[in-house]
N, CA, C and O atoms as a Tripos MOL2 file, in Angstrom:
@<TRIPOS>MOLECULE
protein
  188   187    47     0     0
PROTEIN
NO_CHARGES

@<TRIPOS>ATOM
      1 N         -34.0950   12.3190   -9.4770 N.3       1 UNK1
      2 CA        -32.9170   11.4490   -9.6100 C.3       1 UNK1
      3 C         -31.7820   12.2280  -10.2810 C.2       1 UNK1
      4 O         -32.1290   12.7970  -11.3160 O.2       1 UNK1
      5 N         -30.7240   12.3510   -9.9820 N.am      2 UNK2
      6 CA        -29.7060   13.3310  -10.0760 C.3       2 UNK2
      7 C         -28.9550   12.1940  -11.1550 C.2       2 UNK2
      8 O         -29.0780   10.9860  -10.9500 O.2       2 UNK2
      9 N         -28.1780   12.7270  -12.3080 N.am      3 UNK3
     10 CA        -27.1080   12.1670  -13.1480 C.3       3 UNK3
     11 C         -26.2720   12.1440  -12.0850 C.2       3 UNK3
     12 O         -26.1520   12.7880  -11.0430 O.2       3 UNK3
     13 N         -25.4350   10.7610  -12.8920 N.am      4 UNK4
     14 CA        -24.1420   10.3030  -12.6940 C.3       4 UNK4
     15 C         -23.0660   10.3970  -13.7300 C.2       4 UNK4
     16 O         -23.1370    9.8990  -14.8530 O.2       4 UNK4
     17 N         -22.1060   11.0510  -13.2680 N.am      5 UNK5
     18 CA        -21.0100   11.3410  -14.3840 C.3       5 UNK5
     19 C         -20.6490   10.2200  -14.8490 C.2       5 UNK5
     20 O         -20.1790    9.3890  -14.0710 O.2       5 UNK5
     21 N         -20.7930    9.9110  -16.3170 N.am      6 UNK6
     22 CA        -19.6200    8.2450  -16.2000 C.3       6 UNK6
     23 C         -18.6410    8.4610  -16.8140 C.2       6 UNK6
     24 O         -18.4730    9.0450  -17.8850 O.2       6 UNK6
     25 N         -17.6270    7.7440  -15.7960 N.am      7 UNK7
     26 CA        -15.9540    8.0220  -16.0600 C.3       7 UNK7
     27 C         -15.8110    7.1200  -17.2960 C.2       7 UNK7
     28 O         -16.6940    6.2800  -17.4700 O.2       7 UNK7
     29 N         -14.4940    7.2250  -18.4360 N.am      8 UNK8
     30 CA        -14.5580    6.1950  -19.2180 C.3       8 UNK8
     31 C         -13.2430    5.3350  -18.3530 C.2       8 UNK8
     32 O         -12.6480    5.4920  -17.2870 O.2       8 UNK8
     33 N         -13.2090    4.5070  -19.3250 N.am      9 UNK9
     34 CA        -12.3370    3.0660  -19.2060 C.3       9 UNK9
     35 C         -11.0930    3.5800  -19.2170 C.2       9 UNK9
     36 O         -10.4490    2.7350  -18.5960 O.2       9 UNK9
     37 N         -10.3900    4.3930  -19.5180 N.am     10 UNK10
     38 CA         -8.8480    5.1230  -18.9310 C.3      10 UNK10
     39 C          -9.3840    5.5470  -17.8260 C.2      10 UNK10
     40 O          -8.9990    4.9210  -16.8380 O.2      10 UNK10
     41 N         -10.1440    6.3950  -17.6240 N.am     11 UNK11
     42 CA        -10.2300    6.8290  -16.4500 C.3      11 UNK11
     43 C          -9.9420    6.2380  -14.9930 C.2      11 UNK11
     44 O          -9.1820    6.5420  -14.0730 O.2      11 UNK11
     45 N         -11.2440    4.9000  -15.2910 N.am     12 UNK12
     46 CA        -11.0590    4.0730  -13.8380 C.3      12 UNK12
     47 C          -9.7410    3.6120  -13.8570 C.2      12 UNK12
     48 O          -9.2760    3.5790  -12.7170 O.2      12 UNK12
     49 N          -8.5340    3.0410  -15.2030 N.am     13 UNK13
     50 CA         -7.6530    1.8680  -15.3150 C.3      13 UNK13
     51 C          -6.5890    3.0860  -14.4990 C.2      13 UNK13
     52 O          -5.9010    2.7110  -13.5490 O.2      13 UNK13
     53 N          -6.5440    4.4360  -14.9380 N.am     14 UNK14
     54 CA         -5.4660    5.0590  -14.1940 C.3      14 UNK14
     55 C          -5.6930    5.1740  -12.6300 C.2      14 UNK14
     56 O          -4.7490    4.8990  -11.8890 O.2      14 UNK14
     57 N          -6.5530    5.4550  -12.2560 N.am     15 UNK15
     58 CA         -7.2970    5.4680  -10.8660 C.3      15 UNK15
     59 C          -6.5530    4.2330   -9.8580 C.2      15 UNK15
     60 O          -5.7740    4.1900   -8.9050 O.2      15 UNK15
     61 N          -7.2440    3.3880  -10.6310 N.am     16 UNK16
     62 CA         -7.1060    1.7760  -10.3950 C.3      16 UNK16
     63 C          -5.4310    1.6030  -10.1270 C.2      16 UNK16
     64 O          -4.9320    0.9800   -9.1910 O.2      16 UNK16
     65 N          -4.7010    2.3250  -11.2070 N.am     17 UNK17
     66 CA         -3.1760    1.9720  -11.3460 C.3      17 UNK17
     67 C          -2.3790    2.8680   -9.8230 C.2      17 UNK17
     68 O          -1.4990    2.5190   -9.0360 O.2      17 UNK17
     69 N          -3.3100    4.2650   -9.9710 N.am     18 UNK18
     70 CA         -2.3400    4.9330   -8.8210 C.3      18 UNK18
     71 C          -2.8430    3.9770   -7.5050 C.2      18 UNK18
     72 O          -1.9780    3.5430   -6.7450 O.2      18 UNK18
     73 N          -4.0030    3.7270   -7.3160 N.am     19 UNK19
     74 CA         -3.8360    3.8760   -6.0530 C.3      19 UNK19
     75 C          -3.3620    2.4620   -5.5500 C.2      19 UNK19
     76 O          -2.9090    2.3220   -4.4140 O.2      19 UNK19
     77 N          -3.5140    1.1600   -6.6590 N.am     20 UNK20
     78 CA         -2.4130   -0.0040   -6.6820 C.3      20 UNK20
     79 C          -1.0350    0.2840   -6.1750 C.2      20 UNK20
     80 O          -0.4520   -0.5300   -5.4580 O.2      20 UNK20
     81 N          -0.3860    1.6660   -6.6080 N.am     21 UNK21
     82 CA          0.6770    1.9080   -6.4160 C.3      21 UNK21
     83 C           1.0830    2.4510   -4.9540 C.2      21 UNK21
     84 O           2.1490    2.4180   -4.3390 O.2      21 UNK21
     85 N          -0.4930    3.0820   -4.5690 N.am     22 UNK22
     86 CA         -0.3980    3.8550   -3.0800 C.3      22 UNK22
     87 C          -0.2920    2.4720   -1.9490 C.2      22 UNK22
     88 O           0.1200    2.3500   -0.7950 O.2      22 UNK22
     89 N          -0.9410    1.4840   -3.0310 N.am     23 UNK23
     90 CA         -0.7330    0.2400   -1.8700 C.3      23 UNK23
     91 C           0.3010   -0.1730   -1.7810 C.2      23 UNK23
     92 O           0.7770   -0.1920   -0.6450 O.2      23 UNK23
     93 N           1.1250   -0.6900   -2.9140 N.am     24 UNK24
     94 CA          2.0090   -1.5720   -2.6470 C.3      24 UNK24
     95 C           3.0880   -0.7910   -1.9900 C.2      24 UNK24
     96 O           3.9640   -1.3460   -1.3290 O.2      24 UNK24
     97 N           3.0150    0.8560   -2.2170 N.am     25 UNK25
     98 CA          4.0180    1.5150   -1.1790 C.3      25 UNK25
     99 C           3.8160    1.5910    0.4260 C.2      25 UNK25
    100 O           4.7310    1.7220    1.2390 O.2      25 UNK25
    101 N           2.3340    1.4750    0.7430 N.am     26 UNK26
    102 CA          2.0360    1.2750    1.9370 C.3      26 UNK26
    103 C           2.4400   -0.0850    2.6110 C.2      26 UNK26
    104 O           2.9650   -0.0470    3.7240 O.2      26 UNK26
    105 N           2.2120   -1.3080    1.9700 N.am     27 UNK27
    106 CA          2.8990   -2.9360    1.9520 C.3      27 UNK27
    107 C           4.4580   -2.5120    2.3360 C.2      27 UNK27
    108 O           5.0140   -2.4860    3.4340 O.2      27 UNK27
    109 N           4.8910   -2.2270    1.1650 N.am     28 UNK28
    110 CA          6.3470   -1.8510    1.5730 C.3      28 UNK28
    111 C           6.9030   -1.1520    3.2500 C.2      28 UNK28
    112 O           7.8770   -1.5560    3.8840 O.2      28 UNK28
    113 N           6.2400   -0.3690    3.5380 N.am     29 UNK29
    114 CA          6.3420    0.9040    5.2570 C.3      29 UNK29
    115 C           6.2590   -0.5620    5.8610 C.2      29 UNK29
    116 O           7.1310   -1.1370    6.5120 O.2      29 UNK29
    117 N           4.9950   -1.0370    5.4910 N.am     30 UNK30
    118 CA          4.5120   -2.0670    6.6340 C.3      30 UNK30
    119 C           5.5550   -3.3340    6.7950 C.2      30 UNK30
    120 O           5.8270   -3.8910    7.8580 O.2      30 UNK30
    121 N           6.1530   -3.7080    5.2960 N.am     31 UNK31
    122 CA          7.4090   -4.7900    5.5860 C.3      31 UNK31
    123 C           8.2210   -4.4590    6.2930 C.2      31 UNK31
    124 O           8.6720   -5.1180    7.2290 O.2      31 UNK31
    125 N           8.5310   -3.4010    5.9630 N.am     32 UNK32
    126 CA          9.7970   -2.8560    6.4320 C.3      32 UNK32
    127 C          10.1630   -2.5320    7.8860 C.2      32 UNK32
    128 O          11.3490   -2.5450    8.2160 O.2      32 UNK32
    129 N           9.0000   -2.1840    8.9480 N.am     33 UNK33
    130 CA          8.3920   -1.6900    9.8820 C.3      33 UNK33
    131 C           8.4400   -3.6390   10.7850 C.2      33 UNK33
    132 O           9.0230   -3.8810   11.8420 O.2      33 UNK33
    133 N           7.8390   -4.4270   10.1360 N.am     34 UNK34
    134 CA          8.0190   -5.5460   10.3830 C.3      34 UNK34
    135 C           9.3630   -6.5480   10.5920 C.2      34 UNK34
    136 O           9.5370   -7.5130   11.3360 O.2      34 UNK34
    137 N          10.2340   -5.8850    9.6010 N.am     35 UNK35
    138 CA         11.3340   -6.2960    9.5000 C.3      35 UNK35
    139 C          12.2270   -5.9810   10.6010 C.2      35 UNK35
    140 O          12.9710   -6.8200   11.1070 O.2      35 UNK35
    141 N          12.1340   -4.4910   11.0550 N.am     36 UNK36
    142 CA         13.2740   -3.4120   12.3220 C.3      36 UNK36
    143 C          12.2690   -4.4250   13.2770 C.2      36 UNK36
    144 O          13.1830   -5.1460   13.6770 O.2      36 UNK36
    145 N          11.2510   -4.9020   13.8200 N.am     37 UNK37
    146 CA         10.8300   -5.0680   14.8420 C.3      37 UNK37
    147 C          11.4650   -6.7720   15.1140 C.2      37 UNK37
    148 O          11.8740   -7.2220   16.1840 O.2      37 UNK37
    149 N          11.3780   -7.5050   13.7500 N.am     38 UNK38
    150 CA         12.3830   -9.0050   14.4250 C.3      38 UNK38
    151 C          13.5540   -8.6700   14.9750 C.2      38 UNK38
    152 O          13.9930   -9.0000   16.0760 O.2      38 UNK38
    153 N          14.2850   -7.6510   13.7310 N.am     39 UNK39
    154 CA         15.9110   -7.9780   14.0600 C.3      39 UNK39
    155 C          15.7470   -7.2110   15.3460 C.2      39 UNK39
    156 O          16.1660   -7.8580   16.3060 O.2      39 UNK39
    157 N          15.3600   -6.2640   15.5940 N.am     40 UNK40
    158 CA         15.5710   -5.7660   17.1490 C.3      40 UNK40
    159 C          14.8110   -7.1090   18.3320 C.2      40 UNK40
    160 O          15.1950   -6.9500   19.4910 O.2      40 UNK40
    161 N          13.9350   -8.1990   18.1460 N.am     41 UNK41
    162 CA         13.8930   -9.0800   18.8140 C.3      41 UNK41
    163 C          14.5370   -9.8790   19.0510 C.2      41 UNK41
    164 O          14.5710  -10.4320   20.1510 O.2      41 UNK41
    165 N          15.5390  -10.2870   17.6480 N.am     42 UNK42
    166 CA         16.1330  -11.1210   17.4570 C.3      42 UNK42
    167 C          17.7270  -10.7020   18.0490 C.2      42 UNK42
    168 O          18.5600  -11.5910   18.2230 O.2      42 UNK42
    169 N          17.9890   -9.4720   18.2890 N.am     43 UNK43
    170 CA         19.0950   -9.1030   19.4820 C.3      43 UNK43
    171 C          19.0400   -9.2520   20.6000 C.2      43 UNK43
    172 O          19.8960   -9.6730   21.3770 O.2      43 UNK43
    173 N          17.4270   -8.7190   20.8720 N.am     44 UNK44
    174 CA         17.1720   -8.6340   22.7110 C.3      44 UNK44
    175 C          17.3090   -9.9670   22.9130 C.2      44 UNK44
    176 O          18.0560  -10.1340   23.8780 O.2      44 UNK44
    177 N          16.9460  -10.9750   22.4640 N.am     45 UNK45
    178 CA         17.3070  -12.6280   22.3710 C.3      45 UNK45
    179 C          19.0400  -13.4000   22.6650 C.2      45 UNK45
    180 O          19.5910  -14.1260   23.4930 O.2      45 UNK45
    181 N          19.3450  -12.7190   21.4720 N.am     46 UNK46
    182 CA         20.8370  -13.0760   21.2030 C.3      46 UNK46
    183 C          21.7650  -12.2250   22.6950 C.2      46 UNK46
    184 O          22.9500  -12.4260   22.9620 O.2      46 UNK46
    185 N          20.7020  -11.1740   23.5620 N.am     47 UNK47
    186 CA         21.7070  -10.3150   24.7060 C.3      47 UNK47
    187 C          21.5760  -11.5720   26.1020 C.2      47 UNK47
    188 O          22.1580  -11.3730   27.1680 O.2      47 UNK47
@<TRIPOS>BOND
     1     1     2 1
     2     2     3 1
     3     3     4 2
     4     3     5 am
     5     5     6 1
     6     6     7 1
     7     7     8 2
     8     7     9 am
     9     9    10 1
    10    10    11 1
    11    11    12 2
    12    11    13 am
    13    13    14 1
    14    14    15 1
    15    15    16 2
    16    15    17 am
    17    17    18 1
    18    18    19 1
    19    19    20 2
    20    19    21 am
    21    21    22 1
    22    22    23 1
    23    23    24 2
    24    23    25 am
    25    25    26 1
    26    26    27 1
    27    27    28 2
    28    27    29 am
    29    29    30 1
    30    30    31 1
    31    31    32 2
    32    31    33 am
    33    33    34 1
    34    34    35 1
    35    35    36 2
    36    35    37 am
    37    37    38 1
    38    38    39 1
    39    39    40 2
    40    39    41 am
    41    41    42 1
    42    42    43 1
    43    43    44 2
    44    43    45 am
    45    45    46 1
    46    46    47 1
    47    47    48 2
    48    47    49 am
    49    49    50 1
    50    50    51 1
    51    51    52 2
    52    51    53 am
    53    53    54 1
    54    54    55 1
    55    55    56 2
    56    55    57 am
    57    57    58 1
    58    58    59 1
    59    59    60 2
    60    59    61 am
    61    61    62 1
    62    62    63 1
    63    63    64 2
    64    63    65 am
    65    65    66 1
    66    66    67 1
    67    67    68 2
    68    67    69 am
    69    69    70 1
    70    70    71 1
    71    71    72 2
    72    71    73 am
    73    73    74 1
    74    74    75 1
    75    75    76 2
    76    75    77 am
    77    77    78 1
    78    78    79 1
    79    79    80 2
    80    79    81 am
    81    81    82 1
    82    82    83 1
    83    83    84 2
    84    83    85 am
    85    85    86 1
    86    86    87 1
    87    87    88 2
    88    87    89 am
    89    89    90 1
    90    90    91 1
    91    91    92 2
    92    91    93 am
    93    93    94 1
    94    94    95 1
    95    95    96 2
    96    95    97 am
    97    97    98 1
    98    98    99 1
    99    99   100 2
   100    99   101 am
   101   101   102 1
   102   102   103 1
   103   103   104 2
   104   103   105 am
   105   105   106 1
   106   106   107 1
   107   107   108 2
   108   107   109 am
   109   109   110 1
   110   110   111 1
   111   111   112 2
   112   111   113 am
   113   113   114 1
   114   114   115 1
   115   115   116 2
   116   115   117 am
   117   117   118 1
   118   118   119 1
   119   119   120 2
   120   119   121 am
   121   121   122 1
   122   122   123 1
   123   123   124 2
   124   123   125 am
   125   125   126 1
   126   126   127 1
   127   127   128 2
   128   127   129 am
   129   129   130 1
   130   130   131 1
   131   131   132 2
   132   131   133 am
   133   133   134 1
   134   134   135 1
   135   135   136 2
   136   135   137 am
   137   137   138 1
   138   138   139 1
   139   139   140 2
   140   139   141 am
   141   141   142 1
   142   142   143 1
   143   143   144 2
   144   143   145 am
   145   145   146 1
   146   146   147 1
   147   147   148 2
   148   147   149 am
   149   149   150 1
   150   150   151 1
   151   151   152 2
   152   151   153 am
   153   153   154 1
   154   154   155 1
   155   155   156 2
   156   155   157 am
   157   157   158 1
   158   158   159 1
   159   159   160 2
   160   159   161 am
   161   161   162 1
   162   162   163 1
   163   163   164 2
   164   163   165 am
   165   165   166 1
   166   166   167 1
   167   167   168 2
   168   167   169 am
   169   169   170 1
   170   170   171 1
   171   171   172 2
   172   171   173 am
   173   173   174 1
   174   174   175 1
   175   175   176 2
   176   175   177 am
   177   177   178 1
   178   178   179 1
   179   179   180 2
   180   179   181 am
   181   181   182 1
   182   182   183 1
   183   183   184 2
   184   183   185 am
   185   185   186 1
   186   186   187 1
   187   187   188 2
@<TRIPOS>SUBSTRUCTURE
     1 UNK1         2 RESIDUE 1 A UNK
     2 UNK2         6 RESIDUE 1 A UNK
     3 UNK3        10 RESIDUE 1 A UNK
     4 UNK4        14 RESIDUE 1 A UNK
     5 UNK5        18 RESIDUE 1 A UNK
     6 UNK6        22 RESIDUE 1 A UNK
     7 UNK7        26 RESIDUE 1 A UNK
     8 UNK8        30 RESIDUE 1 A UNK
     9 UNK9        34 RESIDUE 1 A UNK
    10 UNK10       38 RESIDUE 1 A UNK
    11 UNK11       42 RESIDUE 1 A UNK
    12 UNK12       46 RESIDUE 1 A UNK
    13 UNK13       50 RESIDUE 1 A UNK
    14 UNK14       54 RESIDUE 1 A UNK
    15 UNK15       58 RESIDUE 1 A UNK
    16 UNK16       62 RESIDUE 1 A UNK
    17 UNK17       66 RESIDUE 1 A UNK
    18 UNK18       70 RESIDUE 1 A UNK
    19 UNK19       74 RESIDUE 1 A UNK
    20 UNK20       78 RESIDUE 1 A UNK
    21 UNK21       82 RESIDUE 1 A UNK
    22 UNK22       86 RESIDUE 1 A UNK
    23 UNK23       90 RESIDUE 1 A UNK
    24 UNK24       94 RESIDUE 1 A UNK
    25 UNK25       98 RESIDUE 1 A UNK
    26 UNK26      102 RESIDUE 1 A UNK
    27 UNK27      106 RESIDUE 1 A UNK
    28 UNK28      110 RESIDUE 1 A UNK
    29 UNK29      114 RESIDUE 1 A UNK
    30 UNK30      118 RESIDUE 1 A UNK
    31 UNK31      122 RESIDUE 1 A UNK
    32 UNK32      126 RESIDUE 1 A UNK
    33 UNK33      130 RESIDUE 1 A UNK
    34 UNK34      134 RESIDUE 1 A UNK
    35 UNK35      138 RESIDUE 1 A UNK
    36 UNK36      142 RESIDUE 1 A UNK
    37 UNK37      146 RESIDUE 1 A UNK
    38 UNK38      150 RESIDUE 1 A UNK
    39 UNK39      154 RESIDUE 1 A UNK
    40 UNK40      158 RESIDUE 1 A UNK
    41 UNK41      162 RESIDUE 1 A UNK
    42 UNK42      166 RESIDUE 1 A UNK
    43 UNK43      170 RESIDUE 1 A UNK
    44 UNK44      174 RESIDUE 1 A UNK
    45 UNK45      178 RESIDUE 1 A UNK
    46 UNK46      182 RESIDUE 1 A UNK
    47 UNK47      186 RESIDUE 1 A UNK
């Protein structure tokens, strides 16, 4: 049975914090990406 390193409690909370952050920037591409695709519907509509 091989050890397991254990990370402490900063460890995981920074972990935890970046990659929270990798999400909500990925959320963001994806709003945004969502957003160019109405208003460009919402022209082909209005033509």
């Amino acid at each position: 049975m091989r050890r397991v390193n254990k990370r402490t409690f900063e460890e995981l909370v920074r972990e935890n914090k970046s990659k929270l952050l990798e999400d909500q920037q990925e959320i963001e591409r994806i709003e945004l990406a969502i957003e160019e695709r109405l208003e460009k519907r919402m022209l082909e509509k209005a033509e």
